[in-house]
C-alpha positions as CSV (number, residue, x, y, z in Angstrom):
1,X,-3.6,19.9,-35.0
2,X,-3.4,16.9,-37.1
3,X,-1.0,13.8,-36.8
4,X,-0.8,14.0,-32.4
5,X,-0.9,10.9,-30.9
6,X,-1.0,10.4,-26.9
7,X,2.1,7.6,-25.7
8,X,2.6,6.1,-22.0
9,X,5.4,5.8,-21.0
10,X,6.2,3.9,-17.2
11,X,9.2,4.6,-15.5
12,X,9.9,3.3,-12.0
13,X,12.2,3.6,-9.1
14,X,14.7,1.5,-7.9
15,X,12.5,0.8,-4.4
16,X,10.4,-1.4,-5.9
17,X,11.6,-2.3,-9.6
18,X,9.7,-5.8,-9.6
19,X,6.3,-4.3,-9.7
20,X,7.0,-2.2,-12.2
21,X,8.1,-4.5,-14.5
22,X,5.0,-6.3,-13.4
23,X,2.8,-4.2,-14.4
24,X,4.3,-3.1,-17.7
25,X,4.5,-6.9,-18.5
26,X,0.2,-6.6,-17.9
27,X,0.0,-3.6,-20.1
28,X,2.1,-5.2,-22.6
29,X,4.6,-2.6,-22.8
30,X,8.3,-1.9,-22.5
31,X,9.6,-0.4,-19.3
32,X,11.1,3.2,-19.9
33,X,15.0,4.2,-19.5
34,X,16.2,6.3,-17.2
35,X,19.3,6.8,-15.5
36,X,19.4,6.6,-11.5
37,X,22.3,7.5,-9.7
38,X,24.1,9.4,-6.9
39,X,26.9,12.1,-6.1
40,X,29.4,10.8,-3.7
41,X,27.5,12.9,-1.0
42,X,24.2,11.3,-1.8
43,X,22.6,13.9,-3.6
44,X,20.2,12.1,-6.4
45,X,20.8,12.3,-9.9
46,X,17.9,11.0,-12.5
47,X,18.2,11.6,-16.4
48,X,15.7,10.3,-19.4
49,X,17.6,9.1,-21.7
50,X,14.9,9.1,-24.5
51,X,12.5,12.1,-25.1
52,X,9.4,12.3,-22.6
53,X,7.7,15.4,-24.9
54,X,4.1,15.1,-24.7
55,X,4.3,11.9,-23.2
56,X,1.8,10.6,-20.6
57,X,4.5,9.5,-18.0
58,X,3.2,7.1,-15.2
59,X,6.5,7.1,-12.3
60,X,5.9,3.9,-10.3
61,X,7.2,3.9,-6.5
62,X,7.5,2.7,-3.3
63,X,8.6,4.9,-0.8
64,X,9.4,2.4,1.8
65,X,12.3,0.5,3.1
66,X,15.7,1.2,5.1
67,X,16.5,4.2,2.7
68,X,12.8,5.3,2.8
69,X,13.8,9.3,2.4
70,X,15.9,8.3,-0.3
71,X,13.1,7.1,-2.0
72,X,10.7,9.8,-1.8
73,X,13.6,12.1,-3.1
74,X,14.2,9.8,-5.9
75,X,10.8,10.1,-6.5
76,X,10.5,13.8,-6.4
77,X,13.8,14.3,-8.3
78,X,12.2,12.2,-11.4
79,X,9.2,13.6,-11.2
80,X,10.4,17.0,-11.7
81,X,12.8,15.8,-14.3
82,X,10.1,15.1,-16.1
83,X,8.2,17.7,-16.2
84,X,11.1,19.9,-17.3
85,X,11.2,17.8,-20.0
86,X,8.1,19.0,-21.3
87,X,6.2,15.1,-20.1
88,X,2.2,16.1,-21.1
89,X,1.0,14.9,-18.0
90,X,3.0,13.2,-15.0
91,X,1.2,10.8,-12.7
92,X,2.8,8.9,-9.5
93,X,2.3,5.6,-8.7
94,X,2.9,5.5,-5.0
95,X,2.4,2.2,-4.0
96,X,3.3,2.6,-0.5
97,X,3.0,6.4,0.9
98,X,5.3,6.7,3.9
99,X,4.3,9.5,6.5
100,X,0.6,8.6,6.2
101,X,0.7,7.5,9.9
102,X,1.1,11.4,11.2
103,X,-2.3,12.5,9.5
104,X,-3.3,15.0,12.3
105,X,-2.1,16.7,15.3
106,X,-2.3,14.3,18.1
107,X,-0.4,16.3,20.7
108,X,1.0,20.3,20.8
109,X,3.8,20.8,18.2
110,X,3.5,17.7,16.1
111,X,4.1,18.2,12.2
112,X,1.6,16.9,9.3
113,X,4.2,14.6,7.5
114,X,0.8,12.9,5.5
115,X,0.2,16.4,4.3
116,X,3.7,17.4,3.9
117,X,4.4,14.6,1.5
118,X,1.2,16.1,-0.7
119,X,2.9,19.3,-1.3
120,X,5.8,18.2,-1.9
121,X,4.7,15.3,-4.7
122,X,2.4,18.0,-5.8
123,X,5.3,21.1,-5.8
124,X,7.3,18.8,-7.7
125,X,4.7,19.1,-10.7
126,X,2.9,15.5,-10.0
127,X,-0.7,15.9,-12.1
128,X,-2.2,12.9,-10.9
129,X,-1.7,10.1,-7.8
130,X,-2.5,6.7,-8.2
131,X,-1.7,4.6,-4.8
132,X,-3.6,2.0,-2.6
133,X,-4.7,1.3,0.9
134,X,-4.0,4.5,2.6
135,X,-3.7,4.7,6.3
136,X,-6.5,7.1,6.2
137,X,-8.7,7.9,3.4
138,X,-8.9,11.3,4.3
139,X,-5.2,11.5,3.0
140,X,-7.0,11.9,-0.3
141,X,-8.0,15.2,0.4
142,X,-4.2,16.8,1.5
143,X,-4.1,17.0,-2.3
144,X,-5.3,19.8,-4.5
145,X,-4.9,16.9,-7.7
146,X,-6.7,13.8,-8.7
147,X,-6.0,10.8,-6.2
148,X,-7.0,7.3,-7.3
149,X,-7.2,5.3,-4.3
150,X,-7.5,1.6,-4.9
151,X,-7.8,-1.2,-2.6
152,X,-6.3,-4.6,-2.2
153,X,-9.6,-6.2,-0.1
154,X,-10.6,-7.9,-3.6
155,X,-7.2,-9.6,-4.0
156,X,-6.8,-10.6,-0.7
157,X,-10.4,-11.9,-0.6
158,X,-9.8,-13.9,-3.5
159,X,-6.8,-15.5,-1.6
160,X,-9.1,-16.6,1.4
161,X,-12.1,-17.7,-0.5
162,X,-9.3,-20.3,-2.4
163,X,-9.1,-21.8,1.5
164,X,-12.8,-22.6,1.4
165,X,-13.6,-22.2,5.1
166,X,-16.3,-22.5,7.1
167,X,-18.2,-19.3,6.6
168,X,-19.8,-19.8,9.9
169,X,-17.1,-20.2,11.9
170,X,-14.8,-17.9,10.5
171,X,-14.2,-14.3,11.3
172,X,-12.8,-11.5,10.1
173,X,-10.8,-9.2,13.0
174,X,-10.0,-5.4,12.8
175,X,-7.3,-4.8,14.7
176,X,-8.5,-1.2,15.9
177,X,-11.5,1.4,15.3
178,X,-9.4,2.8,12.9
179,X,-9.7,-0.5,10.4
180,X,-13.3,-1.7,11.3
181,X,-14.8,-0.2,8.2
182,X,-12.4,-1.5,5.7
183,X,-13.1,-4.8,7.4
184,X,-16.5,-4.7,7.9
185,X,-16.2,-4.3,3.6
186,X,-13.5,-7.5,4.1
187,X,-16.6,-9.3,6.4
188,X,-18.8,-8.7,4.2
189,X,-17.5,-9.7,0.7
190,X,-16.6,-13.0,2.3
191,X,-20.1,-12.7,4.3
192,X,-18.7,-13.9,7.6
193,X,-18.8,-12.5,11.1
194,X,-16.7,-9.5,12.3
195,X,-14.6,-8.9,15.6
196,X,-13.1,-5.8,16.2
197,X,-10.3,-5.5,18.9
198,X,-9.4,-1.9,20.8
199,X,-5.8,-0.8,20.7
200,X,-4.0,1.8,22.6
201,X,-0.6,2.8,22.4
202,X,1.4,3.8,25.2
203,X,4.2,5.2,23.0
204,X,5.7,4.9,19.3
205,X,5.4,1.1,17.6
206,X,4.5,-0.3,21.1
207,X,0.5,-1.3,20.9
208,X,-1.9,-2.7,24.2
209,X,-5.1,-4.7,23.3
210,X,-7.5,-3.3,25.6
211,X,-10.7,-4.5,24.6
212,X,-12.5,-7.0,22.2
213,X,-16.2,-6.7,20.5
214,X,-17.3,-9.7,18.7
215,X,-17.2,-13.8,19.2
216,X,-14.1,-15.5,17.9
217,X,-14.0,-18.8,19.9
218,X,-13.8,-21.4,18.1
219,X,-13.2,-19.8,15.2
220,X,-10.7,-19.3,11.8
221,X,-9.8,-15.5,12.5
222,X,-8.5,-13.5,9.8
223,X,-7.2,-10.3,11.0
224,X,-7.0,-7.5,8.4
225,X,-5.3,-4.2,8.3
226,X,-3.3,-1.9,5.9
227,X,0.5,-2.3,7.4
228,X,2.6,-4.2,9.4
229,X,5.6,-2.5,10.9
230,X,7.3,-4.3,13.1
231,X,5.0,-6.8,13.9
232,X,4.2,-5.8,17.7
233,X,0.5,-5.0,17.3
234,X,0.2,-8.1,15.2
235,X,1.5,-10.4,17.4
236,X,-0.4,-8.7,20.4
237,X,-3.7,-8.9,18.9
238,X,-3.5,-12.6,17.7
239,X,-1.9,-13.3,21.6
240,X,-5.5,-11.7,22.5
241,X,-7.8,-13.7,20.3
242,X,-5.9,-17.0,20.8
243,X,-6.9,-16.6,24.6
244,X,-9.9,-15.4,23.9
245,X,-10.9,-19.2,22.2
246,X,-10.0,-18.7,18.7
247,X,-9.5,-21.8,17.0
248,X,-6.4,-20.3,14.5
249,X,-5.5,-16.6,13.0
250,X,-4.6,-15.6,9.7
251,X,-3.3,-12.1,9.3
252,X,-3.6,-10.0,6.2
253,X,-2.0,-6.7,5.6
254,X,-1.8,-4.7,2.0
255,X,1.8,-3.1,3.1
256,X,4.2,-5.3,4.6
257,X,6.5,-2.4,6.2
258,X,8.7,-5.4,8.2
259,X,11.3,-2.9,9.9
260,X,13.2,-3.5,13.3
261,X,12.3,-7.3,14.8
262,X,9.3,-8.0,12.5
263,X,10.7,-10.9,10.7
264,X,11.6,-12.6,13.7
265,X,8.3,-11.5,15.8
266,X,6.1,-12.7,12.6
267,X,7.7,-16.1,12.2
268,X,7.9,-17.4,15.9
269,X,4.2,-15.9,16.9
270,X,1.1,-18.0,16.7
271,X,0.1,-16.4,13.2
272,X,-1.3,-19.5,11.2
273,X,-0.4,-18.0,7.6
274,X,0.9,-14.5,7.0
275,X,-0.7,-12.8,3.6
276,X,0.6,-9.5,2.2
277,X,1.1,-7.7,-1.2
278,X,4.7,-6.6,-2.9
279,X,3.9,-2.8,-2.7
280,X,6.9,-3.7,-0.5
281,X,9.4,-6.4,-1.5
282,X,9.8,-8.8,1.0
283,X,12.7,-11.1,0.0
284,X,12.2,-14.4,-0.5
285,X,14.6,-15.7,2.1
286,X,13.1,-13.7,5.2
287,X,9.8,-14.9,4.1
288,X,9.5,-18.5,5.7
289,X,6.7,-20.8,5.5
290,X,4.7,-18.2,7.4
291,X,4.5,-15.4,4.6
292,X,3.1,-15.2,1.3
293,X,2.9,-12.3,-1.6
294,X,0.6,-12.0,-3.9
295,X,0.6,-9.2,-6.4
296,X,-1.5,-6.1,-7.1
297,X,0.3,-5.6,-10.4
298,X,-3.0,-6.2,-12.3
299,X,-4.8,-3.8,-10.4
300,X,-2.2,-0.7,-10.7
301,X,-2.0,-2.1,-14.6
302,X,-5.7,-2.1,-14.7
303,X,-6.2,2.0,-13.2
304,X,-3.3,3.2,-15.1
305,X,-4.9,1.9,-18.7
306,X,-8.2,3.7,-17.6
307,X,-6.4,6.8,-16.6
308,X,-4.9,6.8,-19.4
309,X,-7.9,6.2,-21.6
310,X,-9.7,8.3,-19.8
311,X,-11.9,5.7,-18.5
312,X,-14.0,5.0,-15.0
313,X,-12.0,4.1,-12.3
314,X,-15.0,3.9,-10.4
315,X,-15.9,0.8,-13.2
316,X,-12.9,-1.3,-11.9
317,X,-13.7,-0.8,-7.6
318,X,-16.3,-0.3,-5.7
319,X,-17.1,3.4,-5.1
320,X,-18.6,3.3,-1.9
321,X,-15.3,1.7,-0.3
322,X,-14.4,3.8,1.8
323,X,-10.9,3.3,4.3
């Protein structure tokens, strides 16, 4: 047929509404309408204003914070509100996916929340995920759709190399098995050492550093991983690698989570500089001098034009990262 044209269209979520307006600022384009709300019994309500028909509709959100649940229904409830309005295709930009932490069966009679979200994101009539830093990569395959998984390692890099430290005596720490690949990559685009710490926990959000592999006396540690909850591993590990002789530690994180004490456990540890993204807004008066934010707008902006064009992904990030 003659005379169809393809539109984007970018909605977002009110978890995280700064990035979105972020990233439609870098794709030069208006952020969409909707209409959020809820019943007095919390029920969600979500309504498109303008017509979505044969629209490409890109959802941006974060399903994080106090109302976390909230936000994954919000999600779900937009989602589906689009496709009933006849969107072309419907892709969600999860910028922080909560539940990723329960991505097996550790013990007897433990659910599969990581693979739970999937179907429902996927039930819901999602054709395509866009989201970064998983806290497993295998994540990717609880879905049955296309998953673009990005990374924030280049970003965060970048932020480091600005410091221009001694490459020979700095070091960059993985905080766990779990994370020594992802910074291994870290090491290596900023070709210094690597260190990587054993953790064990003895129960839920409480962490023990049990061993260390690597030398870090002396030297700038930077210590990477993908989250920071509420801080107690953090602080633990940087405890461990201060007594160990290291001269100062940075710590680096894509999603900062920041629930229960980790304000106050972040700012009065020994944490030289704190550096995370805004997949998570962090306000700016619980920040400190401690914590900084810089943005991975241009790399959501960056993988939704290609999606949309129908371009490599693979073009814009390395495609043998693997978390």
């Amino acid at each position: 047929m003659t005379g169809m044209t393809k539109s984007l269209v970018l909605f977002s979520g009110s978890a995280n509404p700064e990035l979105a307006e972020e990233i439609c600022e870098k794709l030069d384009i208006k952020l969409g309408d909707e209409v959020l709300e809820q019943f007095s019994n919390g029920e969600i309500y979500a309504k498109y204003p303008k017509s979505v028909r044969g629209a490409d509709v890109f959802i941006v959100q974060s399903i994080a914070g106090e109302h976390l649940n909230d936000a994954l229904m919000e999600m779900l409830v937009m989602i589906d509100a689009a496709k009933r309005a006849s969107a072309r295709t419907i892709t969600a930009v999860v910028a922080h996916y909560a539940y990723a932490r329960q991505d097996r069966k550790a013990s007897p009679r433990e659910p599969i929340t990581a693979k739970l979200v999937a179907n429902l994101l996927t039930v819901a009539g999602t054709d395509r995920i866009i989201t970064i830093d998983l806290h497993q990569g295998q994540i990717q395959g609880f879905f049955d759709i296309p998953v673009n998984h990005l990374t924030a390692l280049p970003i965060l890099v970048d932020y480091f190399e600005k410091k221009k430290f001694d490459k020979k005596n700095t070091c960059v720490v993985s905080p766990d098995l779990g994370r020594a690949k992802a910074a291994k990559k870290f090491a290596d685009m900023m070709e210094v050492d690597l260190a990587i710490m054993h953790k064990g926990r003895p129960k839920h959000n409480q962490a023990e550093i049990t061993a260390l592999i690597g030398d870090v006396k002396g030297k700038t540690c930077i210590l990477n991983d993908d989250m920071i909850d509420t801080g107690g591993s953090v602080v633990a590990a940087v405890d461990t690698l201060i007594k160990k002789g290291a001269k100062e530690v940075y710590v680096c994180a894509t999603h900062p989570v920041f629930s229960g004490p980790a304000y106050d456990r972040l700012l009065n540890s020994q944490i030289k500089e704190i550096v995370v993204t805004n997949t998570i807004p962090v306000p700016e008066e619980k920040r400190g001098d401690k914590i900084k934010v810089v943005s991975v707008a241009s790399t959501f902006a960056n993988a939704i034009k290609r999606v949309y064009s129908n371009e490599s992904i693979a073009e814009l990030f390395d495609p043998d990262f693997v978390l």
